[in-house]
C-alpha positions in Angstrom: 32.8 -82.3 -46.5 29.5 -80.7 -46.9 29.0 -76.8 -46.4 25.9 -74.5 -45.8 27.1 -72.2 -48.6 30.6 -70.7 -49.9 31.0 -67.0 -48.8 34.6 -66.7 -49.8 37.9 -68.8 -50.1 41.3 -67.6 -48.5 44.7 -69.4 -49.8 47.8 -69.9 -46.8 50.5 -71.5 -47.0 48.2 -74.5 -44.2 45.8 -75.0 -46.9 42.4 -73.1 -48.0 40.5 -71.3 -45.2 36.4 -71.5 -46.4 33.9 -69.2 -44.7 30.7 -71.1 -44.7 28.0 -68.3 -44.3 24.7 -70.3 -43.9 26.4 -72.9 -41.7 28.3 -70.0 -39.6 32.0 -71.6 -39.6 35.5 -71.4 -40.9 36.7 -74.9 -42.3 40.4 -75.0 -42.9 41.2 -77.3 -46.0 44.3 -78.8 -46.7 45.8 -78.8 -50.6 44.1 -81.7 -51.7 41.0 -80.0 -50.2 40.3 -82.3 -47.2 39.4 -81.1 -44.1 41.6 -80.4 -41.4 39.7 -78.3 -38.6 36.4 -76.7 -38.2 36.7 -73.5 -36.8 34.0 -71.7 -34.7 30.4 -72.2 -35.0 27.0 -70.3 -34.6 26.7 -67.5 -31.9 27.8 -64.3 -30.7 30.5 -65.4 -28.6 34.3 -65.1 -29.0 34.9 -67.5 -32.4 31.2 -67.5 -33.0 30.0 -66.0 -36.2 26.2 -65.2 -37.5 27.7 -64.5 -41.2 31.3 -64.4 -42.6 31.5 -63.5 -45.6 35.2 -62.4 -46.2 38.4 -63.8 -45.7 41.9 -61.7 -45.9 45.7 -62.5 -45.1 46.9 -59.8 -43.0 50.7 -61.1 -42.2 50.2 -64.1 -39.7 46.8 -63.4 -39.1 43.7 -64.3 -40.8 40.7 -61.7 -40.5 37.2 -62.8 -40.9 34.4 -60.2 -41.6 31.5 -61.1 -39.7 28.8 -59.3 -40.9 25.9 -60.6 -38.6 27.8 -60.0 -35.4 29.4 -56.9 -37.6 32.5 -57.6 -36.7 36.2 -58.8 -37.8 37.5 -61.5 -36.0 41.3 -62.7 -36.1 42.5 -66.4 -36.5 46.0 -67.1 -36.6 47.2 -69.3 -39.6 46.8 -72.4 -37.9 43.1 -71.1 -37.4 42.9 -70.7 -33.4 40.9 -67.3 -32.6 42.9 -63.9 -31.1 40.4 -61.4 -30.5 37.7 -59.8 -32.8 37.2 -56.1 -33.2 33.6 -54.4 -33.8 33.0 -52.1 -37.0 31.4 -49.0 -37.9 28.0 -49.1 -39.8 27.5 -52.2 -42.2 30.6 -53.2 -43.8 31.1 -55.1 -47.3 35.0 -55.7 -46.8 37.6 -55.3 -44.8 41.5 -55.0 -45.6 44.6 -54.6 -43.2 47.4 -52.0 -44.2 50.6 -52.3 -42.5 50.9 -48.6 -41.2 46.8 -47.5 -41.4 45.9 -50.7 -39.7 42.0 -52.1 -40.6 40.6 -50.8 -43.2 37.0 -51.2 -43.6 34.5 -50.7 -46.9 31.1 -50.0 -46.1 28.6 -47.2 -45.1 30.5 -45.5 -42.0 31.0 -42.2 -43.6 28.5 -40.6 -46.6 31.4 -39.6 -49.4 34.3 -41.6 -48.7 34.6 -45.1 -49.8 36.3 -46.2 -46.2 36.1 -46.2 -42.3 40.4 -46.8 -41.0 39.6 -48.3 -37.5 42.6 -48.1 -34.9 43.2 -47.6 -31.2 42.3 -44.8 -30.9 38.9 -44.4 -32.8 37.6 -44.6 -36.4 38.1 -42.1 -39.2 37.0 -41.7 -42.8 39.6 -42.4 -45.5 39.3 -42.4 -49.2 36.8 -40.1 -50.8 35.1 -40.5 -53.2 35.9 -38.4 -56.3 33.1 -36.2 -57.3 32.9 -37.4 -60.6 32.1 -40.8 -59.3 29.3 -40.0 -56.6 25.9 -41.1 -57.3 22.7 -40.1 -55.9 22.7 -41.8 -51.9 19.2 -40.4 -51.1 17.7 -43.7 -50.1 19.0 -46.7 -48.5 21.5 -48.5 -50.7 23.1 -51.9 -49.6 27.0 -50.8 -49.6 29.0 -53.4 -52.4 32.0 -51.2 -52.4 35.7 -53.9 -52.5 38.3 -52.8 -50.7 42.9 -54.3 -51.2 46.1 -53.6 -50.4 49.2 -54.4 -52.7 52.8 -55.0 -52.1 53.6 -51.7 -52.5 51.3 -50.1 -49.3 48.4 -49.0 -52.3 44.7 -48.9 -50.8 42.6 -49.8 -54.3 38.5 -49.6 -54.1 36.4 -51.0 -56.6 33.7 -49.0 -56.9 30.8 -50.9 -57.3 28.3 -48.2 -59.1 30.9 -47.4 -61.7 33.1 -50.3 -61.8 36.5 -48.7 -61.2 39.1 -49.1 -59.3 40.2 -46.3 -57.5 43.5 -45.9 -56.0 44.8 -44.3 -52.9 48.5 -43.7 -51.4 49.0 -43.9 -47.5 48.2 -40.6 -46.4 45.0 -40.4 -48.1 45.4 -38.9 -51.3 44.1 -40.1 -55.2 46.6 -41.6 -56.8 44.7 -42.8 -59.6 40.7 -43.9 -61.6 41.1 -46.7 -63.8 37.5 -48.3 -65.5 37.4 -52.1 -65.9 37.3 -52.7 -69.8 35.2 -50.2 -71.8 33.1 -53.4 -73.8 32.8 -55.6 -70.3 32.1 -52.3 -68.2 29.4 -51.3 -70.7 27.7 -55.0 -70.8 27.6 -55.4 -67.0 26.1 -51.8 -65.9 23.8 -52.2 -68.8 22.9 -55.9 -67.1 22.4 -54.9 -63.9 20.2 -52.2 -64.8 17.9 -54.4 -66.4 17.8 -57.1 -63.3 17.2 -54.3 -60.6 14.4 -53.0 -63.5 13.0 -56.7 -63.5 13.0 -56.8 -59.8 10.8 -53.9 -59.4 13.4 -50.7 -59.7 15.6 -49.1 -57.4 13.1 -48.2 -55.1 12.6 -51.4 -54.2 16.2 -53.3 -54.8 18.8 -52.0 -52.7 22.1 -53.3 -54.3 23.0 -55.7 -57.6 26.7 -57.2 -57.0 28.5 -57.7 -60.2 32.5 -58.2 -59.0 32.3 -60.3 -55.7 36.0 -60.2 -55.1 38.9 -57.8 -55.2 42.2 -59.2 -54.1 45.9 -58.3 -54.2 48.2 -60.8 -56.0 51.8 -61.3 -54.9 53.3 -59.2 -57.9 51.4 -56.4 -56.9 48.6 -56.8 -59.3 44.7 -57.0 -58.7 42.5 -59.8 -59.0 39.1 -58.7 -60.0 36.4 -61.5 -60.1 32.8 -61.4 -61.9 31.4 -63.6 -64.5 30.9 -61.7 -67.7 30.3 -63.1 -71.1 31.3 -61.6 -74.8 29.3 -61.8 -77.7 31.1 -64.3 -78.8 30.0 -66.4 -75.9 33.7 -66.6 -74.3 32.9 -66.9 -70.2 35.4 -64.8 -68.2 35.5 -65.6 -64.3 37.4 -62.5 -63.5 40.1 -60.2 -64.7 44.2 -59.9 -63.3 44.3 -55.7 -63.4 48.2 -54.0 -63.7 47.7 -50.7 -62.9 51.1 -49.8 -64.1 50.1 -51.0 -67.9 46.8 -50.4 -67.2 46.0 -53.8 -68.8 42.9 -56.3 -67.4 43.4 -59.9 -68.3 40.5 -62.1 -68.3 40.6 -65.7 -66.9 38.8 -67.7 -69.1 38.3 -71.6 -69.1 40.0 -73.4 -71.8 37.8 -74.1 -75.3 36.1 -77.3 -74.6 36.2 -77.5 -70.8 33.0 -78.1 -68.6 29.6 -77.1 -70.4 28.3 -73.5 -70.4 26.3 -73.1 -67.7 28.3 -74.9 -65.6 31.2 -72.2 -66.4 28.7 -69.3 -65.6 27.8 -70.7 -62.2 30.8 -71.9 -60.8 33.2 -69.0 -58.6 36.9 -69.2 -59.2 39.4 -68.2 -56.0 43.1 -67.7 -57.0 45.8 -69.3 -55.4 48.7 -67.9 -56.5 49.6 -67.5 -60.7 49.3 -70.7 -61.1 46.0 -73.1 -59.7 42.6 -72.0 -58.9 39.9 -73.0 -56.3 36.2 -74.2 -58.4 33.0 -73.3 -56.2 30.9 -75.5 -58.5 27.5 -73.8 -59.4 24.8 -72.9 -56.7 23.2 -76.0 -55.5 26.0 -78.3 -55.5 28.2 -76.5 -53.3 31.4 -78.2 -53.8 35.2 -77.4 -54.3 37.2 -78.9 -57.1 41.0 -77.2 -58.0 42.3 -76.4 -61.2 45.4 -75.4 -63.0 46.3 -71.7 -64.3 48.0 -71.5 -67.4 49.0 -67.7 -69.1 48.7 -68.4 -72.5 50.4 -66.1 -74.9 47.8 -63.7 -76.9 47.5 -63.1 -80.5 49.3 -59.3 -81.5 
């Protein structure tokens, strides 16, 4: 099976939904990761996409962000199309809550981090705490993530400061929590320098360093980036628990696959336990993996 490019990678219990966004489709992959249906294909059309980009359980449905028809269009699990709903200003994810209904990250509304779309219109949720704001005088590519845990929880990941910030059902803070002090440090420090490189920030308008935020089934976050240590140790992500406030990094074991191969492929969680492998840019295939905690030194 050959895809356009890898936008994102959903796991069901039918097997691994795959948003191809240069080759506008879903492919729905079974556990051995063989193909089992192609889903949709280039247009504007009911179950025609332009670009997904992002994939997200919501109960029995699947929602695909469509960002070139802007746009979230809902599969069921066996991947047949629903109906699609359209979205407020340009959106960088999307996330269903149980009571609030879709929740969308984006540009919609200056100061809050999210647009909640229902029935009945479209409102802005979650501002942004003043501490956190950043100067929005020219045009900025929104990169803002967007989750829902067990537990009803709206979490944002902040893309300018790389925190996750937490929000409870009616609206109000619940809580800031920075990624890592070190890691946070290295990667703003990073992107500064690319955007610097590139011409500035009067001619780049975004740098993505986390590409996914996702709940977990025990209620804890999945954050993923690639970020490297001195020491050279290649992390593909971190598993956040906001109630310890501890970030585990999910590294590849000492000795597996070469370096650069580590820092190009995209890991996609399934569970605790195995991992989906976008191999590096250019190849463009899957591979699956095994997840193993591994006990750390006191």
């Amino acid at each position: 099976m050959s895809f356009g490019s890898i936008a994102d990678i959903l796991a069901t219990p039918n097997g691994y939904f795959v948003a191809d966004g240069l080759d506008p489709r879903i492919v729905l992959l079974d556990r051995k990761l063989d193909p089992v249906r192609i889903i949709g294909r280039e247009g504007e059309g009911p179950g025609e996409y332009r670009f997904p980009s992002r994939l997200v359980r919501a109960d029995d449905r699947i929602l695909v962000l469509d960002g070139g028809n802007g746009r979230v269009a809902y599969l069921t699990l066996d991947g047949d199309f629903v109906t699609s709903q359209p979205l407020p200003g340009i959106a960088s994810d999307v996330a269903a809550h149980p009571e609030l209904g879709l929740l969308v990250a984006g540009d919609a509304f200056p100061g809050h981090y999210l647009a909640r779309v229902t029935a009945e219109g479209t409102t802005a949720f979650g501002p942004i705490p003043e501490e956190l704001r950043v100067d929005t005088s020219g045009f900025r590519w929104p990169l803002d993530l967007v989750t829902v845990t067990t537990d009803g929880a709206i979490h944002v990941l902040d893309a300018d400061q790389l925190a996750l910030v937490s929000f409870r059902p009616d609206g109000d803070l619940a809580s800031v929590a920075f990624l890592p002090r070190e890691m946070r440090a290295r990667e703003l420090r990073l992107a500064e320098e690319r955007v610097e490189a590139l011409g500035g920030p009067d001619r780049v308008i975004g740098t993505q360093i986390v590409s996914t935020l996702r709940s977990l089934e025990d209620g804890r976050v999945f954050v993923r980036n690639t970020s490297e240590n001195p020491s050279g140790v290649i992390a593909k992500g971190l598993v956040l628990d906001m109630e310890r406030l501890e970030a585990i990094p999910l590294t590849f074991a000492a000795g597996r696959e070469d370096p650069e191969w580590r820092r190009g492929s995209r890991v996609y969680l399934d569970g605790l336990d195995r991992v989906v492998l976008r191999e590096p840019l250019g190849s463009v295939g899957l591979a699956a993996a095994q997840v193993e905690l591994v006990t750390r030194d006191p």
